[in-house]
Every structure is written in structure tokens, then in C-alpha cells.
Backbone as a chain_set.jsonl record, in Angstrom:
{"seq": "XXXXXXXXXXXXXXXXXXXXXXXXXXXXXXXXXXXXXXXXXXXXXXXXXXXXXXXXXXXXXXXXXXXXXXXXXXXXXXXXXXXXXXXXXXXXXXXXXXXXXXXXXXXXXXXXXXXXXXXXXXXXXXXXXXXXXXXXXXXXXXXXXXXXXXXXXXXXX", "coords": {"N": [[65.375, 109.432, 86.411], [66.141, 107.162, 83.787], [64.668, 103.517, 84.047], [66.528, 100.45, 84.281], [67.229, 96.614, 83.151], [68.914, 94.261, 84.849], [70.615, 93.056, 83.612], [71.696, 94.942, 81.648], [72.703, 97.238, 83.574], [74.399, 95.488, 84.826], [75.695, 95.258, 82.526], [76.918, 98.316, 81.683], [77.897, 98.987, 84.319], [80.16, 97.247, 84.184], [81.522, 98.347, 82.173], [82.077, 101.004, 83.176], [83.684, 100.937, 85.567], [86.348, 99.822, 84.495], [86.71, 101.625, 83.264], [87.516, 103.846, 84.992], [88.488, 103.731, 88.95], [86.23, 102.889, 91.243], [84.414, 103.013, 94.434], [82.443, 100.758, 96.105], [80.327, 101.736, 97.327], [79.539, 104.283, 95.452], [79.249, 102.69, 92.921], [76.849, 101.574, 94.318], [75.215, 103.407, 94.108], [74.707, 104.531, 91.964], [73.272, 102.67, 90.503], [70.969, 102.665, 92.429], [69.935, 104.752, 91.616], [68.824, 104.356, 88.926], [66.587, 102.761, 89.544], [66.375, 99.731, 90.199], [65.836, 97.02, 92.09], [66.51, 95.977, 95.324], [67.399, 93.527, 95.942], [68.895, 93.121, 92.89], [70.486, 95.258, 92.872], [72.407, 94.39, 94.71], [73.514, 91.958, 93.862], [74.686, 92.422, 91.332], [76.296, 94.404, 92.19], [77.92, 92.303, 93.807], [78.95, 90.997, 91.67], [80.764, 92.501, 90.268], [82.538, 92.918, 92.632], [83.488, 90.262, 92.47], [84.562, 89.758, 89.926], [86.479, 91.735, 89.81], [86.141, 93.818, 89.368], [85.615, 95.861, 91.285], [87.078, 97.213, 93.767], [87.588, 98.021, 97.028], [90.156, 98.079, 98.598], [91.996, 99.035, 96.753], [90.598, 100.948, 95.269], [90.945, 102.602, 97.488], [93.303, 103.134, 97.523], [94.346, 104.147, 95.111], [92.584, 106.726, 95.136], [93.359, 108.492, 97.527], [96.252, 108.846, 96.792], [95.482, 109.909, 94.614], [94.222, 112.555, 95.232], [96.167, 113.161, 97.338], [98.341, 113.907, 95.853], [97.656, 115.405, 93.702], [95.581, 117.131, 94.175], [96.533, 118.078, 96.953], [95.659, 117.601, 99.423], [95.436, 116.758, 103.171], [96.23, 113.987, 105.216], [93.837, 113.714, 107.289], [92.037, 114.966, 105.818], [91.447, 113.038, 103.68], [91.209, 110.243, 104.769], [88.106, 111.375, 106.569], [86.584, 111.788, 103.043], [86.741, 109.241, 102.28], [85.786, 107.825, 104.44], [83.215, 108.644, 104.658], [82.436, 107.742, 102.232], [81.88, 105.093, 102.657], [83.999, 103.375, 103.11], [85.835, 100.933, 105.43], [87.595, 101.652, 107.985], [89.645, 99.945, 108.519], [90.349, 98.858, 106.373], [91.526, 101.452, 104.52], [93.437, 102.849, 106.254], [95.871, 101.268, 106.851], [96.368, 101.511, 104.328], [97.144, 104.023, 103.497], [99.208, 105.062, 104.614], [101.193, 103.904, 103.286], [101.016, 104.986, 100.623], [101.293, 107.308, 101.314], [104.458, 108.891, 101.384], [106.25, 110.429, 103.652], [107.817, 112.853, 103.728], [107.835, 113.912, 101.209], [105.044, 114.574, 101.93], [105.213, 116.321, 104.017], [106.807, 118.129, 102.783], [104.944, 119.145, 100.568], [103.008, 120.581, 102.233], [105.003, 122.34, 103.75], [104.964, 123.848, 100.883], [102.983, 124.62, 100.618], [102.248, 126.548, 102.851], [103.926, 128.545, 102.918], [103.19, 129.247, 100.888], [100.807, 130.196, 101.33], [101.423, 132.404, 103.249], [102.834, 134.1, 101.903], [100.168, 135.719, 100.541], [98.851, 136.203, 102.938], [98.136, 138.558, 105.149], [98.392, 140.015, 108.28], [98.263, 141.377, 111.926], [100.053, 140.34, 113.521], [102.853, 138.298, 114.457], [101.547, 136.206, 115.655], [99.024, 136.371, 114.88], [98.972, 135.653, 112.084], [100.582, 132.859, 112.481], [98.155, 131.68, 113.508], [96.622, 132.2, 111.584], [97.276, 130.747, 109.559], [97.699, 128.429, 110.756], [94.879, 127.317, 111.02], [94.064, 127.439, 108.09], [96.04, 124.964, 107.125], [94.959, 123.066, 108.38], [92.522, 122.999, 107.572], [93.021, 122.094, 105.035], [93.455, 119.428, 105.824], [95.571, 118.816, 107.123], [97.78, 117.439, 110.032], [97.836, 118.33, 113.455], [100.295, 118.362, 114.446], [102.24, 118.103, 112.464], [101.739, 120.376, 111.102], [102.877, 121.868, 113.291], [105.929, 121.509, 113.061], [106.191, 122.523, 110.352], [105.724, 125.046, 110.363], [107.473, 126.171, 112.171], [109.773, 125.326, 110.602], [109.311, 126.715, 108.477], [109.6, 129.565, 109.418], [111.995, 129.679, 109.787], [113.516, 129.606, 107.337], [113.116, 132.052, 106.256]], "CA": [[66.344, 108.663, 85.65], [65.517, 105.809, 83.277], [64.923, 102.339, 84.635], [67.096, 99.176, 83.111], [67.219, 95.543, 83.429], [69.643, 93.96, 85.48], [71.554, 92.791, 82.556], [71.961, 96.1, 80.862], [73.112, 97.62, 84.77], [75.862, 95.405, 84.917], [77.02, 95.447, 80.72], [77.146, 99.513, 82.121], [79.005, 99.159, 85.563], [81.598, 97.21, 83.742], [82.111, 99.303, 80.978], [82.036, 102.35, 83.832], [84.489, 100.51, 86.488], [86.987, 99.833, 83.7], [87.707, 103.03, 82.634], [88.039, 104.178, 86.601], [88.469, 103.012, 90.391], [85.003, 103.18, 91.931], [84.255, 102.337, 95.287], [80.85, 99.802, 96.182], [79.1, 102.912, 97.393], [79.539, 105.105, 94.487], [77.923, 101.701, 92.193], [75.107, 101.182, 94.506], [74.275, 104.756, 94.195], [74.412, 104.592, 90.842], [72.184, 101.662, 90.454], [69.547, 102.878, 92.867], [68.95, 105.559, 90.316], [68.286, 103.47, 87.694], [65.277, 101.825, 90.023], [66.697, 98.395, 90.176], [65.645, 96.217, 93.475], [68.088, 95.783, 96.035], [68.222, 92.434, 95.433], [69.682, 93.421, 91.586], [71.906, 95.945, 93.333], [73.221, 93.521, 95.319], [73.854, 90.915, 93.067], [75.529, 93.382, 90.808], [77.849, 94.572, 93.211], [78.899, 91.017, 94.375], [79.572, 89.771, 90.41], [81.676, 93.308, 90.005], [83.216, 92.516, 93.502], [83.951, 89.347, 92.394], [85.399, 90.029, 88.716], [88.104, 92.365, 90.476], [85.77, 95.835, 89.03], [85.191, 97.121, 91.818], [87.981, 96.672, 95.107], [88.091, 98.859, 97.889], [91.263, 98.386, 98.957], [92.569, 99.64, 95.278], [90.211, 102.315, 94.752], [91.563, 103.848, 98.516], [95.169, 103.795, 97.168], [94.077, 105.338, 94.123], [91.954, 107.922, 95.859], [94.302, 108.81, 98.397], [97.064, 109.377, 96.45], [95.421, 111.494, 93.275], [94.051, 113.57, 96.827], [97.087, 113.88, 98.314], [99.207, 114.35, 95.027], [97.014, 116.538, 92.519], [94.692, 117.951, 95.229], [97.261, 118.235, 98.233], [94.813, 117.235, 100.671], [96.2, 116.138, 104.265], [95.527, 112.665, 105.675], [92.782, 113.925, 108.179], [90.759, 115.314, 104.766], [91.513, 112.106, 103.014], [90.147, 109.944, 105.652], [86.865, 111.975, 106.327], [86.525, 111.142, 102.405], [86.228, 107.701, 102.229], [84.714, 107.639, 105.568], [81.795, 109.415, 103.625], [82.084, 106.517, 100.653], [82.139, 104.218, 103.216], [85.206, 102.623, 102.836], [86.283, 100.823, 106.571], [88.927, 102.15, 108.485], [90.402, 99.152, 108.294], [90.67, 99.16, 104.545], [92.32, 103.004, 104.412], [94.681, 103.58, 107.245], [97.1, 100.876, 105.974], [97.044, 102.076, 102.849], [97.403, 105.847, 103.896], [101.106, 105.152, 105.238], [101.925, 103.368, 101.501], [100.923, 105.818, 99.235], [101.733, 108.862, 101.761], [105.666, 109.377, 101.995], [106.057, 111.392, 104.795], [108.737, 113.726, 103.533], [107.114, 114.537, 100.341], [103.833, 115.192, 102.91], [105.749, 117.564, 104.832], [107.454, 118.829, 101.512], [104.047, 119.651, 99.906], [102.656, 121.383, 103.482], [105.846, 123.563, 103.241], [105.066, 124.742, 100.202], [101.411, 125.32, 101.016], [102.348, 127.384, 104.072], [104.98, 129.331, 101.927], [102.928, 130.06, 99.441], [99.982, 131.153, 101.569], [101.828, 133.308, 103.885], [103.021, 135.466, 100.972], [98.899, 136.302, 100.953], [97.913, 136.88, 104.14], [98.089, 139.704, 106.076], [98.241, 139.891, 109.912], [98.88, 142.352, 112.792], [101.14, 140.216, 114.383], [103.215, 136.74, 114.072], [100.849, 135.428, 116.438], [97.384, 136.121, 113.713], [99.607, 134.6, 111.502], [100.376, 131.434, 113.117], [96.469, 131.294, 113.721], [95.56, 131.534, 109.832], [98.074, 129.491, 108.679], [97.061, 126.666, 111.282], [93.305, 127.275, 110.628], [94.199, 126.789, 106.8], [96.623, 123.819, 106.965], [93.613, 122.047, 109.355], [91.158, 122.895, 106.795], [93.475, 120.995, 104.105], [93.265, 118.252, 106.16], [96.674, 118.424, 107.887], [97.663, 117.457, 111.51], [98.684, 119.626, 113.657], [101.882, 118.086, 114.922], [102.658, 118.412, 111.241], [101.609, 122.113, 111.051], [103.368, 122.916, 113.895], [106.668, 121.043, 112.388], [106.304, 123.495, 109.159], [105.618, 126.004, 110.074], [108.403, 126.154, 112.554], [110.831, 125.295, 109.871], [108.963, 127.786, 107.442], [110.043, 131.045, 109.717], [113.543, 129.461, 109.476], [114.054, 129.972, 106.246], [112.949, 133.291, 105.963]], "C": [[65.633, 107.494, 84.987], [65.859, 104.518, 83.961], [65.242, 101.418, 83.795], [67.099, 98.402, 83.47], [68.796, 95.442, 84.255], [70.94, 93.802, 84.479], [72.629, 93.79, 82.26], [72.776, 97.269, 81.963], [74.159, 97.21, 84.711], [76.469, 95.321, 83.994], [77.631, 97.076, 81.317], [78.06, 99.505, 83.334], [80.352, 98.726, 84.891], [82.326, 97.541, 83.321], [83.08, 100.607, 82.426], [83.349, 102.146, 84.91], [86.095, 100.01, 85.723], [87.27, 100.864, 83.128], [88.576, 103.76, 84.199], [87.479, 103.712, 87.868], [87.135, 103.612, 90.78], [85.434, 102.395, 92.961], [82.302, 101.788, 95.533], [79.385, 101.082, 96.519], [78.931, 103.802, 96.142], [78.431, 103.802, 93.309], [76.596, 101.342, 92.52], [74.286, 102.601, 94.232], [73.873, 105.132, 92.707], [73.422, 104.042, 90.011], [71.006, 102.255, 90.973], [68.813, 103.741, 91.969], [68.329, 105.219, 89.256], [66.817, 102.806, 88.073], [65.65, 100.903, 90.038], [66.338, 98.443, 91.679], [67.128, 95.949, 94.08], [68.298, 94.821, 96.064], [69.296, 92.441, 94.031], [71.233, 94.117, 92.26], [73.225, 95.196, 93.994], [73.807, 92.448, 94.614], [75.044, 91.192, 92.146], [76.855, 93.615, 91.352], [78.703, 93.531, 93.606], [79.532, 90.519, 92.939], [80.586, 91.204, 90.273], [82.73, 93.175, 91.21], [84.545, 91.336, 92.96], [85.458, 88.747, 91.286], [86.249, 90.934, 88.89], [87.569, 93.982, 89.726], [86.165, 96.111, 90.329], [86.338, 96.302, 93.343], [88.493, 97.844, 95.874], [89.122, 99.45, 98.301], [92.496, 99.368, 97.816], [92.357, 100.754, 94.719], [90.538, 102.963, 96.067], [92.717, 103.945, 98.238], [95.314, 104.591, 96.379], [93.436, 106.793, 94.69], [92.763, 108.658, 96.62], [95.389, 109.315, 97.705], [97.001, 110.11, 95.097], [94.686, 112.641, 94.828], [95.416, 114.324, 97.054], [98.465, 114.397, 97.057], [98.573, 115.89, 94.138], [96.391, 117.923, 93.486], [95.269, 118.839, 96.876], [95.964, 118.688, 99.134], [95.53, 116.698, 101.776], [95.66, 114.593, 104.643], [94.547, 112.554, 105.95], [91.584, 113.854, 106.623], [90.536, 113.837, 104.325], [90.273, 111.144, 103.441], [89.037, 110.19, 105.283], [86.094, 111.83, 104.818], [86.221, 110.119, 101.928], [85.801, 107.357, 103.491], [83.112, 107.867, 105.26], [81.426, 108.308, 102.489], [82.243, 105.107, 101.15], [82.716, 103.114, 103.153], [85.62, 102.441, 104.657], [87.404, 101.584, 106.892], [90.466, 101.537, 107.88], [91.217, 98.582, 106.923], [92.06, 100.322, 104.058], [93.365, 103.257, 104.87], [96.142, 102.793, 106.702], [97.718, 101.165, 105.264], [98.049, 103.671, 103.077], [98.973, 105.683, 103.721], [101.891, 104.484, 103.832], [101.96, 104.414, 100.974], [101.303, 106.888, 100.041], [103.023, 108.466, 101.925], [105.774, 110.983, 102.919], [107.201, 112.657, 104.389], [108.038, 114.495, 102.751], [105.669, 115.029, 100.687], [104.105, 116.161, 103.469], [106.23, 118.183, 103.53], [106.053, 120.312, 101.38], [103.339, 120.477, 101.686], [103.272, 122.226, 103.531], [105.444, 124.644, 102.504], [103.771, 125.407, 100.452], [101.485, 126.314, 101.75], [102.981, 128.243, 103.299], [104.055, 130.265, 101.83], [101.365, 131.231, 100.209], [99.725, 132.141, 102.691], [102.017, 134.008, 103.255], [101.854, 136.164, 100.911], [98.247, 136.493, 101.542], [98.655, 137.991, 104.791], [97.775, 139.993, 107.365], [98.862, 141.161, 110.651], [99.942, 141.981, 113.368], [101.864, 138.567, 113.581], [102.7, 135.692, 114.715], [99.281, 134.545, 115.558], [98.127, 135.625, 112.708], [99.708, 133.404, 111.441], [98.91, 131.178, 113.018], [96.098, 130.909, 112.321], [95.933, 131.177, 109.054], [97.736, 128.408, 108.988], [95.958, 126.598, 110.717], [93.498, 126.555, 108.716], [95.019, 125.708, 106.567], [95.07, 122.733, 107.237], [92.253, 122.024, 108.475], [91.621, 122.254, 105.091], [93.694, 119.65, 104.658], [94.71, 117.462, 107.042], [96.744, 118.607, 109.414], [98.283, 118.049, 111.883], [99.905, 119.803, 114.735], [102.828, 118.403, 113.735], [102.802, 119.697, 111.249], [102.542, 122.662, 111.593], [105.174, 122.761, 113.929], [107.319, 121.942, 111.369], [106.623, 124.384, 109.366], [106.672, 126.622, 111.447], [110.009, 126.265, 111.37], [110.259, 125.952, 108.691], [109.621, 129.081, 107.82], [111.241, 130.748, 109.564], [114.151, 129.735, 108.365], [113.714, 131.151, 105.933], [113.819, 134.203, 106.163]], "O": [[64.682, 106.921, 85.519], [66.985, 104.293, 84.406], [64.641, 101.278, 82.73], [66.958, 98.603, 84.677], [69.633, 96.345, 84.26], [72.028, 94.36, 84.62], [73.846, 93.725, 82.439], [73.436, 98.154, 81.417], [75.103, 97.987, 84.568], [77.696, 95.276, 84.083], [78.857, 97.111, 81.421], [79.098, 100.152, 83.197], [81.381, 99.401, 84.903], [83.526, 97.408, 83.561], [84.276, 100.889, 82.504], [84.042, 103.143, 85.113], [87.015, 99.845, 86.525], [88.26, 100.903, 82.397], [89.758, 104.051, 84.382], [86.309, 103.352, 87.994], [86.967, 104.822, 90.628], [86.283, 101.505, 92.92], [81.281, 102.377, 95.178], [78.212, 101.222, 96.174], [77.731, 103.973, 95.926], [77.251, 103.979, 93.004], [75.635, 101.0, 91.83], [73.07, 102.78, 94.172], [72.94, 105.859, 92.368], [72.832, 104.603, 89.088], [70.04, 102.424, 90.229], [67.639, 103.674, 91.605], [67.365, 105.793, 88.751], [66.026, 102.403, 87.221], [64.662, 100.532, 89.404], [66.437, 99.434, 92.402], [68.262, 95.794, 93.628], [69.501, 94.614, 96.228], [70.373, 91.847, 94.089], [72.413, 93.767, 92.216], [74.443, 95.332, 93.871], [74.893, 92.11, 95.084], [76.082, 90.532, 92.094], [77.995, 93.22, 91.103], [79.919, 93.652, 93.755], [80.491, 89.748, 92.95], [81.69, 90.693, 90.086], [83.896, 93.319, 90.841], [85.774, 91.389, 92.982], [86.47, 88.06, 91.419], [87.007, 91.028, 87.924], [88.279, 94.975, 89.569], [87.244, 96.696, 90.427], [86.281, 95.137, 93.737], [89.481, 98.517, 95.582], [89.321, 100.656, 98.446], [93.457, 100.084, 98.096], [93.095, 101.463, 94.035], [90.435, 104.181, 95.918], [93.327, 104.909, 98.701], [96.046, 105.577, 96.467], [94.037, 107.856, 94.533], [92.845, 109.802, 96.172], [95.591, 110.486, 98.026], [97.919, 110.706, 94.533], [95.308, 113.695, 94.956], [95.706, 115.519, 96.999], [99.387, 115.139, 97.395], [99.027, 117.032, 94.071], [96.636, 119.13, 93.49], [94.751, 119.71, 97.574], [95.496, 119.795, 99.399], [96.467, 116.009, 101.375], [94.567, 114.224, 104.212], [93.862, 111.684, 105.413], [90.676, 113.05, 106.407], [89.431, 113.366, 104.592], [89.12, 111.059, 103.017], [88.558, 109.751, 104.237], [84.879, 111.726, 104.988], [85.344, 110.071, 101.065], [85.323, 106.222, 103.487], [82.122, 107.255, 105.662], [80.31, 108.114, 102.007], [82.6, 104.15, 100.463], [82.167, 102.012, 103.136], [85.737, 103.48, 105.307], [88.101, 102.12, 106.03], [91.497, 101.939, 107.341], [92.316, 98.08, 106.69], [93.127, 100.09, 103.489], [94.269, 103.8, 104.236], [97.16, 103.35, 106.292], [98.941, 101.234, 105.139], [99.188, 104.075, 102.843], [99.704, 106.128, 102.836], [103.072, 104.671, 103.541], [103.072, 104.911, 100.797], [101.827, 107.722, 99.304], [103.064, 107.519, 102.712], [105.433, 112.151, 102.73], [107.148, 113.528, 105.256], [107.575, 115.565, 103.146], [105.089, 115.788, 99.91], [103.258, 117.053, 103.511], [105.552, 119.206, 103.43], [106.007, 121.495, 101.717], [104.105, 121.438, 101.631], [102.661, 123.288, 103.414], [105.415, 125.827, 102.842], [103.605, 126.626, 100.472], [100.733, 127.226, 101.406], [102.1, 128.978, 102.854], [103.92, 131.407, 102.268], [100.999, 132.362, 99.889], [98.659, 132.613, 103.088], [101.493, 135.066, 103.604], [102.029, 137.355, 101.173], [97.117, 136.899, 101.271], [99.884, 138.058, 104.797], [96.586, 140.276, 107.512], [99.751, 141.856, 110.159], [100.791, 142.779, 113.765], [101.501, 137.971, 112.567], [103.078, 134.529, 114.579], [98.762, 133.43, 115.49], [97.458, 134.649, 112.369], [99.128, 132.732, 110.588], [98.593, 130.261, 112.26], [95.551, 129.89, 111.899], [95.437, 131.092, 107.93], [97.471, 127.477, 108.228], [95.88, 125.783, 109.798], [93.116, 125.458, 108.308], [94.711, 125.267, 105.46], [94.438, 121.979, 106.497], [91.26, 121.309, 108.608], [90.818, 122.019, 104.188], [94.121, 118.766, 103.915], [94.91, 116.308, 107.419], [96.136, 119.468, 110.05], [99.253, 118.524, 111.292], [100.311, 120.715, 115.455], [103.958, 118.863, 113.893], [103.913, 120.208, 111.393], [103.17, 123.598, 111.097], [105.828, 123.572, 114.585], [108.526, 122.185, 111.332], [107.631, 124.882, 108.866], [106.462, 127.821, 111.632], [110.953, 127.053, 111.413], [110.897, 125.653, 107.682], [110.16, 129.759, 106.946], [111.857, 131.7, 109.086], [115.324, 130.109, 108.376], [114.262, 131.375, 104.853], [113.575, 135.368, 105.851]]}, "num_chains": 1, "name": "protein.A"}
């Protein structure tokens, strides 16, 4: 990658953090490529901190809820997510319970289960249950939830 002055790093983050929510890890990683010193990086990050680019708590509400809206991801996935973009706990979990309504969480799980029982195929209603849980749990849903759904999924059938 080409290397740039400090200057020219942060005219670019601002531009880049102004069009969309970044979180501090995603800018330092961006920076290191450039070759800048971690003093620059750092400096960087604290004046975009500071000027309200770049805010954790803002880019996990945003994150979280294009996840759990566009992507229908479960909490668990979410999480694991910004656990990875190292965003605190303490930052996330708050948020989680804002931007997640729990109805429209169970809603969208419904339909997931629905929709991907019509395409599986099982010997019994037992291998069923199994690779419906296995696939809820691998969208990132819990499995007090799961077992919630997919209870009131055979009901309507």
C-alpha cells in the first residue's frame, strides 16, 4: 500500500468516517496500511474520537441493527462481531436491548424457521428439530429463543 503523511491520513479518515459508522479498530487498521507510526495512528484516532467521527457506542447501534434487520443475524452472532472489532462488552450489550425489539426478534426467527423447514428434509420430527436448532444457532440465535419458535412454528401448521 502507499505510505502518506499524517495530514493527508486524517483529510482521508474524515472524508471516509463521514460517509459511514466505523469503529476505532477498523481506522487503525486502515492506517497501519498506509505505514504511519503508531504514534500518528494514535493521534489520528484520538482527533477523529474527539470530532465525534468515529464513536463506538454509535457505530454498535448502527451495526447491530443493519445485522439484525437486513442480515437477520441473532444477538449471539452480533456480539461475536464486534467482539472481533473490539468493541467492549460494555459498550454493546446495552445497546443490543435498544435496537433489538424482542417481538420483531422472535418475528424474524419465525420466519427463518418457516421458511427453512419448507427445505429440509428429515426422517423424523426429531432430525428436524436438530437442523432447524443447528441452523437458528448458526444465525446467531439463543436457544431459549429457538426453542420458543419453533414450538410455536409446529402450531401453526
Amino acid at each position: 500500500m502507499d505510505t502518506i503523511d499524517e495530514k493527508e491520513a486524517l483529510k482521508r479518515m474524515t472524508h471516509l468516517c463521514s460517509m459511514a459508522e466505523h469503529c476505532r479498530a477498523e481506522i487503525e487498521e486502515k492506517l497501519r496500511k498506509w505505514s504511519l507510526s503508531g504514534e500518528s495512528i494514535k493521534r489520528i484516532v484520538n482527533t477523529l474520537e474527539q470530532e465525534s467521527y468515529v464513536d463506538e457506542a454509535r457505530f454498535s447501534r448502527a451495526f447491530s441493527r443493519d445485522k439484525y434487520r437486513f442480515d437477520k443475524w441473532g444477538k449471539a452472532k452480533i456480539a461475536q462481531a464486534l467482539r472481533i472489532k473490539h468493541i467492549p462488552e460494555t459498550t454493546y450489550i446495552p445497546l443490543m436491548n435498544e435496537v433489538v425489539d424482542q417481538e420483531e426478534y422472535l418475528s424474524i426467527l419465525r420466519a427463518l424457521l418457516n421458511a427453512k423447514r419448507r427445505s429440509l428434509h428429515a426422517e423424523s420430527e426429531y432430525k428436524l428439530k436438530e437442523k432447524l436448532i443447528r441452523y437458528a444457532l448458526g444465525r446467531g440465535f439463543e436457544m431459549d429463543d429457538i426453542a420458543r419458535c419453533i414450538d410455536l412454528s409446529e402450531e401453526n401448521e
